[in-house]
C-alpha positions as CSV (number, residue, x, y, z in Angstrom):
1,X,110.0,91.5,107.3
2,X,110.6,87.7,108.1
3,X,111.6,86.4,111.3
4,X,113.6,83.6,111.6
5,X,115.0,81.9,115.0
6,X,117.5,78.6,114.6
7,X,120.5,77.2,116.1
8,X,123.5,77.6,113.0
9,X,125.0,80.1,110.4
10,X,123.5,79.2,107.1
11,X,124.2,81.3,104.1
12,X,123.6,85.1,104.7
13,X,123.9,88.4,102.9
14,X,125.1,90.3,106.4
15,X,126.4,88.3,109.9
16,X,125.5,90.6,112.7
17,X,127.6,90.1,116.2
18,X,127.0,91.9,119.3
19,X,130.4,91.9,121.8
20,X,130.6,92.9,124.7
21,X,133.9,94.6,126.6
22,X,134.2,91.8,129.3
23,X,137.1,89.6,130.3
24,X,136.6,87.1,127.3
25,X,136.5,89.8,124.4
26,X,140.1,88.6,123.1
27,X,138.6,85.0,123.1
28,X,135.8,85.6,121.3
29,X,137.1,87.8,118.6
30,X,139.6,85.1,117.3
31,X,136.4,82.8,117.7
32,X,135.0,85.6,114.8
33,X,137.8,86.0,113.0
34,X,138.7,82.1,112.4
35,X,134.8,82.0,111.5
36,X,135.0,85.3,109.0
37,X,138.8,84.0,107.5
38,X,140.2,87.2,109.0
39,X,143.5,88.2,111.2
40,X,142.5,87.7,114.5
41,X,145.2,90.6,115.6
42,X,144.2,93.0,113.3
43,X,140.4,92.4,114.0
44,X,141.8,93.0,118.0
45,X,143.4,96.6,117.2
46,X,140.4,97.3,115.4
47,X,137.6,96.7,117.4
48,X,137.4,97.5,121.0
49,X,132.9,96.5,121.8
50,X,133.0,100.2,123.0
51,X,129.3,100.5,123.8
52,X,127.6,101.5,120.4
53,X,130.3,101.0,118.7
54,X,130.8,99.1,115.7
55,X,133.1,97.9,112.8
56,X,132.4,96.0,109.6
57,X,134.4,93.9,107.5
58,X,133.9,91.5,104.6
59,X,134.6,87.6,105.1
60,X,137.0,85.9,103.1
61,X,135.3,82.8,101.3
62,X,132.2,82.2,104.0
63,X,128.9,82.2,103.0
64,X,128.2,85.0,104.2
65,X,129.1,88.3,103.0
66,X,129.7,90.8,105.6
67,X,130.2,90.9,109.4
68,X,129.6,93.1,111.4
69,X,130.5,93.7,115.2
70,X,128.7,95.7,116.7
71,X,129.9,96.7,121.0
72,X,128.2,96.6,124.2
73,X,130.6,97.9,126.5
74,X,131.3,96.5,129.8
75,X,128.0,95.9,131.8
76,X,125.3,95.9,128.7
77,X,122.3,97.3,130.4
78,X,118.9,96.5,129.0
79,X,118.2,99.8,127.7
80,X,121.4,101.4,126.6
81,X,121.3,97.6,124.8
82,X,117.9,98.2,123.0
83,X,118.9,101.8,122.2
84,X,122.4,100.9,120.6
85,X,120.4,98.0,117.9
86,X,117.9,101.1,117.4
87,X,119.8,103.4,116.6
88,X,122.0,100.9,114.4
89,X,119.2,99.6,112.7
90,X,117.8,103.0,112.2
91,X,120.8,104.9,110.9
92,X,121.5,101.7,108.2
93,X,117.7,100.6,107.2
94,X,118.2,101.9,103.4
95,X,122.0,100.2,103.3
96,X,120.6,96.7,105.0
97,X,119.0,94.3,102.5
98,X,117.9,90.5,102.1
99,X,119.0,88.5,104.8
100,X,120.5,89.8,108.2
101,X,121.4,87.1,110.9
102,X,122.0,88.0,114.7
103,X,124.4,85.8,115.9
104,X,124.3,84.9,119.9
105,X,126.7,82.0,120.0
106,X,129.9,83.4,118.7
107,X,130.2,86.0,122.2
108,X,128.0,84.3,124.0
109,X,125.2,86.9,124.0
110,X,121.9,85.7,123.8
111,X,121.2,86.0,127.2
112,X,120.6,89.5,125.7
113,X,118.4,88.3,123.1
114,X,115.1,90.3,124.3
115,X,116.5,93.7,124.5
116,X,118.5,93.4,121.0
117,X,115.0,91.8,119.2
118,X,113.5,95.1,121.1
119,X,115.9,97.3,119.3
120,X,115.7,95.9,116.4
121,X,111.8,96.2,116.3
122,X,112.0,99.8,117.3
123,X,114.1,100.8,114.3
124,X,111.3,101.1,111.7
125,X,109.3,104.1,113.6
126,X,109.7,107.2,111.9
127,X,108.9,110.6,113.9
128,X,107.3,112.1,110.6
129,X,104.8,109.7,110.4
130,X,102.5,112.4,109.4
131,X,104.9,113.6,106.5
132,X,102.7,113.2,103.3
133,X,105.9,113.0,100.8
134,X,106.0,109.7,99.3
135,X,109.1,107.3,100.0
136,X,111.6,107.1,97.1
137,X,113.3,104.1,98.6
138,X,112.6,100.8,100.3
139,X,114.4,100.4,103.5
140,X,115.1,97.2,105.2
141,X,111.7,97.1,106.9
142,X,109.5,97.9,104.1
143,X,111.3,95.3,101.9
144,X,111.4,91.8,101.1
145,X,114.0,90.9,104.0
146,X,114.1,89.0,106.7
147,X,116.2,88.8,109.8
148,X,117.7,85.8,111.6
149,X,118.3,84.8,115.1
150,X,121.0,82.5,115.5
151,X,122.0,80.8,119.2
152,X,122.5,77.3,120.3
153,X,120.3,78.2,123.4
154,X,116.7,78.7,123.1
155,X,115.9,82.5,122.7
156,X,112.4,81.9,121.0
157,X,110.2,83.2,123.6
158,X,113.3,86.3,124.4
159,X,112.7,87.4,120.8
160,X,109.2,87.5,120.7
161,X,109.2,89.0,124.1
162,X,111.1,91.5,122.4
163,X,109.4,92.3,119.7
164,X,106.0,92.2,121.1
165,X,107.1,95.2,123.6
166,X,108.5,97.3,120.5
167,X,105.2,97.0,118.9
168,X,103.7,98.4,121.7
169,X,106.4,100.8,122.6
170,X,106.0,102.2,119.1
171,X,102.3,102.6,119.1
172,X,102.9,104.3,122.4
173,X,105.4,106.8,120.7
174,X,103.4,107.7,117.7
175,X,100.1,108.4,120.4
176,X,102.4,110.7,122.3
177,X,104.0,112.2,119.1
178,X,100.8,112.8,117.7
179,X,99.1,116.6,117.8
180,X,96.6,117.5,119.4
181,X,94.0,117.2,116.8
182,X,94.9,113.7,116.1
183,X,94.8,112.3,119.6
184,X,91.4,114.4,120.9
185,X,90.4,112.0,124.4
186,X,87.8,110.1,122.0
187,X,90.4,109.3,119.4
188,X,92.7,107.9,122.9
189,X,89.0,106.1,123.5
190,X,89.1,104.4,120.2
191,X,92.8,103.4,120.4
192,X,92.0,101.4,123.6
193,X,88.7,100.0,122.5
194,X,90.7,98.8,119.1
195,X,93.2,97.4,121.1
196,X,91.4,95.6,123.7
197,X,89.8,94.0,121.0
198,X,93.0,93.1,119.6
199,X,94.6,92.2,122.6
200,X,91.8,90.8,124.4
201,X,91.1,93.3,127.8
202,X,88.0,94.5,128.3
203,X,87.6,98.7,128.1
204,X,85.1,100.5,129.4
205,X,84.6,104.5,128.6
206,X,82.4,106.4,129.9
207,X,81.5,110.1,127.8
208,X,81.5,113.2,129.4
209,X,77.7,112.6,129.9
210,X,78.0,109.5,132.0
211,X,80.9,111.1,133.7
212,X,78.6,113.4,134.8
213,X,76.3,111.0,135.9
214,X,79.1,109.1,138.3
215,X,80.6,112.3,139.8
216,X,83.8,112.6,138.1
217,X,84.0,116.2,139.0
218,X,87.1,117.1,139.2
219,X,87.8,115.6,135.8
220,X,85.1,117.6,134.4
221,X,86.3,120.4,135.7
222,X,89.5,120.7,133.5
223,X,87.5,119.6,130.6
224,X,85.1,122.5,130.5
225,X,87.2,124.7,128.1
226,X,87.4,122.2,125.9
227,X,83.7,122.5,123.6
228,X,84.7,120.2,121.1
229,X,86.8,117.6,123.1
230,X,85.1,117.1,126.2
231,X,86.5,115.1,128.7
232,X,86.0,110.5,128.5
233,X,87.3,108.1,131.6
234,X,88.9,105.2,130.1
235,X,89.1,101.8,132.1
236,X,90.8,99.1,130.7
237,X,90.6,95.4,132.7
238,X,93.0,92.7,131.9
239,X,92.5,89.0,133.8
240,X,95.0,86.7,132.5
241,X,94.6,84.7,136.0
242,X,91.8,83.1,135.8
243,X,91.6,83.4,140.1
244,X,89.1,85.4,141.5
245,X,91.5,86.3,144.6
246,X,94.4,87.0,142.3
247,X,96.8,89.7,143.3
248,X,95.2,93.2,141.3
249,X,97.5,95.8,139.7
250,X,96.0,99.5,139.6
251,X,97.6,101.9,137.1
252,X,96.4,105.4,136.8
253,X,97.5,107.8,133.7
254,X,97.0,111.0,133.4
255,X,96.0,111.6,129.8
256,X,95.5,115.9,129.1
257,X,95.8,115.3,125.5
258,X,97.1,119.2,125.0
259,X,97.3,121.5,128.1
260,X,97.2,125.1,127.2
261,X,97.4,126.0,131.4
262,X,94.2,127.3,131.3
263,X,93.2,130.5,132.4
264,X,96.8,130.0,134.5
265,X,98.0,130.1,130.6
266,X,101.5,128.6,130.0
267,X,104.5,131.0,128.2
268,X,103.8,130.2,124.3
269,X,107.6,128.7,124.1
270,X,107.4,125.4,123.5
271,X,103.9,125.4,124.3
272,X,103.8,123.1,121.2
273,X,105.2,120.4,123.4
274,X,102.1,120.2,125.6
275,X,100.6,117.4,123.1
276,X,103.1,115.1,125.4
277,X,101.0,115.5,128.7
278,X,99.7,112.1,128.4
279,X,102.7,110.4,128.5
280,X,101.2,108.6,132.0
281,X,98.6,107.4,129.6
282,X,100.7,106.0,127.4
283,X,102.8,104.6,130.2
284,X,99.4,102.6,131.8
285,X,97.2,102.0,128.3
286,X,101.4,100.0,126.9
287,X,101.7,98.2,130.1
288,X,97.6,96.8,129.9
289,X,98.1,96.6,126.1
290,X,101.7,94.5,126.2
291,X,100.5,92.5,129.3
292,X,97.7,91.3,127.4
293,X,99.5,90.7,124.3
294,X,102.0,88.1,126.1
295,X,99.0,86.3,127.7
296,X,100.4,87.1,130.9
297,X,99.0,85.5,133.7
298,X,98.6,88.9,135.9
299,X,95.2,90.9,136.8
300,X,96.0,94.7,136.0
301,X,93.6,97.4,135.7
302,X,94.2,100.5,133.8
303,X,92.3,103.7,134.1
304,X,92.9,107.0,132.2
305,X,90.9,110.1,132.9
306,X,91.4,111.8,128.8
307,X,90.7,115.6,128.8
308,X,92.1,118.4,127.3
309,X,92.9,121.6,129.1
310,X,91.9,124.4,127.1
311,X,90.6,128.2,127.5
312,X,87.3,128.9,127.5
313,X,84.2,131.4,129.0
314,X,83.3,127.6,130.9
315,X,87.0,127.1,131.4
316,X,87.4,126.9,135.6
317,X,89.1,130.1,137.2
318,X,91.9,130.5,139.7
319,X,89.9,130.7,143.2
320,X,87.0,128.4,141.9
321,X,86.0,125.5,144.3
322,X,85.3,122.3,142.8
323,X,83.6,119.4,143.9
324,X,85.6,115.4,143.0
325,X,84.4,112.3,142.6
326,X,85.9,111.8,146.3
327,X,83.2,114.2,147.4
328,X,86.0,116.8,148.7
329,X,86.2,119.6,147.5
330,X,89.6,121.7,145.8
331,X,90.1,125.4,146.1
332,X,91.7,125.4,142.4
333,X,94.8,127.9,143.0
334,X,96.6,127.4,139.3
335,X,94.3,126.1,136.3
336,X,97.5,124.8,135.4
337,X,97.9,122.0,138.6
338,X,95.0,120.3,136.1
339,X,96.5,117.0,136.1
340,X,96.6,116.4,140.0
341,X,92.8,117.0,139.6
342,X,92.1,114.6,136.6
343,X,94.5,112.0,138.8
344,X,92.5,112.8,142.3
345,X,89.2,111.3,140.7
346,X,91.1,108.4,138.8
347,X,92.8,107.0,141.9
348,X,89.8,107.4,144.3
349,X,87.9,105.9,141.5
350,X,90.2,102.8,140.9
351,X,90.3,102.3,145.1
352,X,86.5,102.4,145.3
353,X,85.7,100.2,142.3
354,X,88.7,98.0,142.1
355,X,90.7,98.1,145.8
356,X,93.9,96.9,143.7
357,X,96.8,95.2,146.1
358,X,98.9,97.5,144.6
359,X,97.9,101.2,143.0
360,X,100.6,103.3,140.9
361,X,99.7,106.1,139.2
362,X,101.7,108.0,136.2
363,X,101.8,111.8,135.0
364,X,103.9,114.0,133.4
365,X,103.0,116.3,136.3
366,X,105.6,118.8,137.6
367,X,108.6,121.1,136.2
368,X,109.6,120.5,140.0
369,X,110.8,116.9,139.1
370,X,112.7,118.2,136.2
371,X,114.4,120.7,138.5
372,X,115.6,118.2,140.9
373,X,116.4,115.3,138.8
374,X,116.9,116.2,135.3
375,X,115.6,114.5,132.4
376,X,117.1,111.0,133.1
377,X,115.2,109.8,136.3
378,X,111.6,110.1,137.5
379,X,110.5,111.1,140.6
380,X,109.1,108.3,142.7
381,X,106.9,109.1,146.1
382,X,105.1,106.0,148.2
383,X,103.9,105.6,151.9
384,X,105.2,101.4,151.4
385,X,108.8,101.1,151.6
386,X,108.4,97.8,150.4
387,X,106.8,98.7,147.1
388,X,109.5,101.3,146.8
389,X,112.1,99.1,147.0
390,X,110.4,96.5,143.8
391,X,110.0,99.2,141.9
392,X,113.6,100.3,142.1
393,X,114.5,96.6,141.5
394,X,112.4,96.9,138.2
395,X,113.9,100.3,137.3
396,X,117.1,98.3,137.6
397,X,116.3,95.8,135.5
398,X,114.8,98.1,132.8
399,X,116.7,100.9,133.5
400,X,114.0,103.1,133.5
401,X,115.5,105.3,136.5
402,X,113.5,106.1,139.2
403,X,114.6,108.3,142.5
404,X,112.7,108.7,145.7
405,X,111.1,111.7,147.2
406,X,110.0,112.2,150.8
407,X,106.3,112.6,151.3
408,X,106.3,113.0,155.5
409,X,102.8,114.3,156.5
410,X,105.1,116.5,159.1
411,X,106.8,118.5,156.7
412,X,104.3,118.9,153.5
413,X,100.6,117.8,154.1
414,X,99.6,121.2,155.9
415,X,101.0,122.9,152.8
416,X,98.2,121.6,150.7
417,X,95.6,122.9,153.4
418,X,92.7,125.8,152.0
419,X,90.9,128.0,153.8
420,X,88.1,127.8,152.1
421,X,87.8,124.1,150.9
422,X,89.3,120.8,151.9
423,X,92.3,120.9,149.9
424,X,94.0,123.6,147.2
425,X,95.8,121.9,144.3
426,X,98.4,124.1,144.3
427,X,100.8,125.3,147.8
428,X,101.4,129.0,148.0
429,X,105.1,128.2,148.8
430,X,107.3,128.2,145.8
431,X,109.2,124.9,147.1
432,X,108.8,121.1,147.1
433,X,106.7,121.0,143.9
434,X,106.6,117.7,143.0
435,X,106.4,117.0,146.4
436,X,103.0,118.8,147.7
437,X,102.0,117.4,143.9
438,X,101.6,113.7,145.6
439,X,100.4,115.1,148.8
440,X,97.3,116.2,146.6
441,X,97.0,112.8,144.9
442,X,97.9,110.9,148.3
443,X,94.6,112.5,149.6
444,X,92.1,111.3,147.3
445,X,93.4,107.1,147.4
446,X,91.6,106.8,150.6
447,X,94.7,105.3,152.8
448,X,95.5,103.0,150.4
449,X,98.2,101.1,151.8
450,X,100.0,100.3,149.0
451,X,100.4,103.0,146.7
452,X,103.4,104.9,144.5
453,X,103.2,108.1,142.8
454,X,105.4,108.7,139.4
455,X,106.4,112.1,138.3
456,X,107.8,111.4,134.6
457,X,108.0,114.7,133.5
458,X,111.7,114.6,132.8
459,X,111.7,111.3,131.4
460,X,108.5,110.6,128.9
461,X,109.3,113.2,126.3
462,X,113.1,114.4,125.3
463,X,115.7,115.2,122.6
464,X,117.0,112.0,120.9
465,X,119.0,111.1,117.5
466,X,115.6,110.4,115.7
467,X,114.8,114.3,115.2
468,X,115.2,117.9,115.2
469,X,112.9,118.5,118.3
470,X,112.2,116.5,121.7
471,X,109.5,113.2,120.9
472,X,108.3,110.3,122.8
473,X,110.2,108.1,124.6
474,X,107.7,105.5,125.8
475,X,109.1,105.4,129.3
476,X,107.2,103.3,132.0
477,X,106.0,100.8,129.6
478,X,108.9,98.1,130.1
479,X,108.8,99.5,133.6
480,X,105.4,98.9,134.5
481,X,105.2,95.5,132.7
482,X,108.5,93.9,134.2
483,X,107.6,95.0,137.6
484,X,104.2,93.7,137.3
485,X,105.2,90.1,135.9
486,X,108.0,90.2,138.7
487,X,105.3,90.5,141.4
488,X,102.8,88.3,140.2
């Protein structure tokens, strides 16, 4: 599919409008309608820029053929915006054809150029990517066609902002869509090393051997069931600064490419679903991989610790005490707490190696969140009140929601104390889940000052309108990335 960006209407099969429900809608749609050679008052009764929703008419002698409006409703956000020119663009791929243009300049729109060029560039990815039946048809993105980009203000760098982050946000859907036995931790490994060489960020990954070798304990730990797919550390570095004293980003993602519970096995409902529990993965390997792609000039480094969580005679026991790459050892209470463990020796590792100005670190991590928040917000717990409050700023500008939780050493820490080691992973007391789950990761970033935890449980995997059962969402990626360009 073509891409074209220019400043007038020339001749085109279909004339795309986005409106939104503001104080000028009446102005603009008799704007469209002496453009299209329609009635400006029936156009009016007809169309309302609802948010999502649309209306289509054909234009009486223009050059081009059909117009359709499609509505923002009142305060477009960024996300509801790239979700409502998905889900268009998806539902009408096989009726679309030849030449589509998106016009900014008849409602004054292209301020939200980006997020519709995101949409847009979402549309084409397909859930059933694995589906071996042949295509009958050619959709719109398959085809011969091209889309257009028309505004009298310069959008160029919006639209391929735009499209550059569905790329990755796609590529960061189908590695969390994909089963288990497609995304073992060396097939993660090879995605990053393919797309730091693509992108052009540095990877190191180190095998289970080497991993040995450094003391990643704890991560070797939940990898032990796993025979086949033992566990890798990935480390991605991305320096589009130039500056040796530039300002570093730390991201941590938890990556348990399937998580059975272990011993502490999960109920088999919807045990199927567990292929998600990388979702902080693909959260930190999008934000390195689209950071790099637009050349930003930021200093990030990524690290995932990849392991599966499987059963097995090796597989670690409830009761067991394991060593981390901290040193400090963890009285393992529930096989199933295994991604605090993995995310204990990724953060200490990224503090020791890297001291980043800022650490964050990602996981699908605890039903607790879901509990208290639902499926529309992650939990977000930090000991810098500052960092809290830029992170909410970027949640607001991406609307990817976040919500904080307390984390006061007074009322949680001690519930994370052993009797027989220097920390459990899991509190005996059935409360504040999510909660005691930072306190664990909290102890192993060695006081770092400015650090945030992220619980996206709730958020990274869900039900949508693009199938039958919950997929990907690639939440954090846009997150991550605007917040990190915002504070560089």
């Amino acid at each position: 599919m073509n891409i074209e960006i220019t400043t007038k209407l020339t001749s085109q099969n279909t004339l795309i409008i986005p409106v939104v429900e503001n104080d000028a809608l009446q102005t603009n749609l008799a704007i469209i309608a002496e453009m299209a050679g329609v009635d400006s008052a029936d156009l009016s009764a007809d169309f309302k820029a609802k948010a999502s929703e649309s209306s289509s008419f054909y234009a009486s002698g223009k050059t081009f053929k059909k117009v359709i409006l499609i509505g923002l409703g009142k305060e477009p956000k960024s996300r509801k915006v790239i979700e409502t020119f998905r889900s268009f663009f998806y539902k009408n791929k096989k009726k679309l054809s030849g030449n589509v243009a998106i016009d900014f300049s008849s409602a004054n729109t292209s301020a939200l150029a980006e997020y519709i060029a995101n949409g847009i560039f979402l549309a084409p990815y397909e859930i059933g990517f694995l589906q071996t039946e042949e295509k009958k048809d050619v959709d719109f993105f398959s085809g011969e066609n091209s889309v257009t980009f028309v505004s009298e203000t310069n959008i160029d760098a919006a639209v391929e902002k735009g499209k550059a982050t569905a790329e990755t946000q796609r590529n960061m859907l189908q590695l969390v869509d994909s089963p288990a036995n497609y995304k073992t931790p060396q097939q993660m490994a090879k995605y990053v090393v393919d797309s730091g060489n693509v992108n052009g960020f540095k990877t190191t990954i180190y095998d289970a051997v080497q991993c040995e070798e450094i003391g990643l304990h704890a991560l070797l730990a939940v990898g032990r069931g796993s025979v086949d797919n033992p566990p890798v550390f990935i480390v991605m570095e991305y320096d589009g600064t130039g500056e040796a004293n530039a300002k570093t980003f730390g991201l941590v993602g938890k990556g348990v490419t399937f998580d059975t519970g272990g011993v502490s096995l999960k109920p088999g409902d919807n045990m199927n679903y567990m292929k998600s529990d990388m979702g902080g993965a693909a959260a930190v390997i999008g934000a390195v991989e689209l950071l790099a792609k637009l050349k930003a000039p930021v200093k990030v480094i990524g690290i995932v610790p990849a392991t599966e969580n499987c059963i097995d005679s090796l597989a670690i026991k409830p009761g067991d005490v394991i060593n981390s790459y901290a040193g400090k050892t963890i009285e393992v209470i529930n096989t199933d707490a295994e991604g605090r463990l993995i995310l204990a020796d990724g953060v200490h590792y990224m503090k020791k190696h890297f001291n980043p100005d800022i650490m964050i670190d990602l996981a699908t991590l605890t039903g607790s969140a879901i509990r208290a928040l639902g499926f529309g917000t992650a939990a977000l717990m930090s000991n810098n009140d500052s960092l809290v409050e830029k992170l909410y700023k970027a949640a607001e500008q991406t609307n990817e929601k976040v919500w904080r939780m307390p984390l006061w050493d007074e009322d949680y820490k001690d519930m994370m104390k052993s009797d027989v080691a220097d920390i459990m992973n899991l509190s005996v007391a059935p409360v504040a889940g999510a909660i005691t789950a930072a306190k664990f990761i909290e102890f192993f970033t060695d006081e770092h000052p400015n650090w945030a935890h992220l619980d996206i449980a709730g958020v990274a995997f869900g039900g949508s309108e693009y199938g039958k059962m919950k997929s990907a969402t690639a939440y954090g990626v846009r997150l991550l990335t605007e917040f990190i360009l915002k504070e560089a």
